[in-house]
N, C-alpha and C positions, 0 to 999 in steps of 0.2 A: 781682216776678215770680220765680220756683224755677227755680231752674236745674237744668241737666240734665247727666248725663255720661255718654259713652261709655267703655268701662273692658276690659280685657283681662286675665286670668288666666291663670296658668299654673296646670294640673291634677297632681297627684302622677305620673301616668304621661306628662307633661309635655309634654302637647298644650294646648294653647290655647283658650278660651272668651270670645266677646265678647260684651257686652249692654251694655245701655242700664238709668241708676237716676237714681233724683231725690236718694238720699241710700246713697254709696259705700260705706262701712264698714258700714252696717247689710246694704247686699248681700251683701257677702264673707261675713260672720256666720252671713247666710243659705248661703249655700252653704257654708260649712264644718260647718254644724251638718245639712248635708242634706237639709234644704228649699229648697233653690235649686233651679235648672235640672235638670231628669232627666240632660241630659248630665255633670254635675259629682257627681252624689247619689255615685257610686262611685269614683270620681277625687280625693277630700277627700285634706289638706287641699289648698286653692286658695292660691296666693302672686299679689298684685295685681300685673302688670305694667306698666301704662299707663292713664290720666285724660286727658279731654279733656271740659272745659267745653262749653256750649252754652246759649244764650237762652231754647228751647223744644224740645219733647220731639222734636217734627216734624225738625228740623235734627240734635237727636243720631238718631235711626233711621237718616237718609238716611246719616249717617255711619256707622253701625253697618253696615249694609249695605255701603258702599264697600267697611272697612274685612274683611268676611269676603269679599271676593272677592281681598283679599290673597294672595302667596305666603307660606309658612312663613319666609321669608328675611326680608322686606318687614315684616312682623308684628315680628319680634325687629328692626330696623334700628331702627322707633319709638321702644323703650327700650332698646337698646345706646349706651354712651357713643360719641361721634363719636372715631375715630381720629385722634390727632394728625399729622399731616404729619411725614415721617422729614426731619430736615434731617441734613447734615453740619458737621461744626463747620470 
């Protein structure tokens, strides 16, 4: 069975684009060569921010969807390193 991914880009004027591909790097390709998404065609190049695996295409959309009623905050928390805990020595 193909698996499926959810995927998030950051654009040159560094907003963010989320879709759904059965094969990742040929996407981005696509969108940096301008044939992707109309929202990206003038936004090149794209830097991939975020991947998330899925069984079937149906479970990455529903995701795809959660994922754009995101806040812009919420979006970057996904792939920002977790903050280590300040200790004192």
């Amino acid at each position: 069975m193909e698996q499926w991914f959810v995927y998030i880009i950051e654009c040159s004027d560094s907003t963010f684009y989320i879709g759904t591909t059965n094969d990742v790097e040929k996407r981005i390709a696509k969108h940096n060569s301008g044939k992707g998404a109309k929202y990206t065609r003038g936004r090149t190049p794209v830097k991939l921010k975020y991947t998330q695996a899925f069984e079937n295409r149906s479970e990455a959309c529903k995701h795809e969807y959660k994922l754009k009623r995101y806040s812009r905050e919420e979006k970057i928390a996904l792939f920002s390193p977790t903050p280590s805990p300040h200790r004192r020595g």
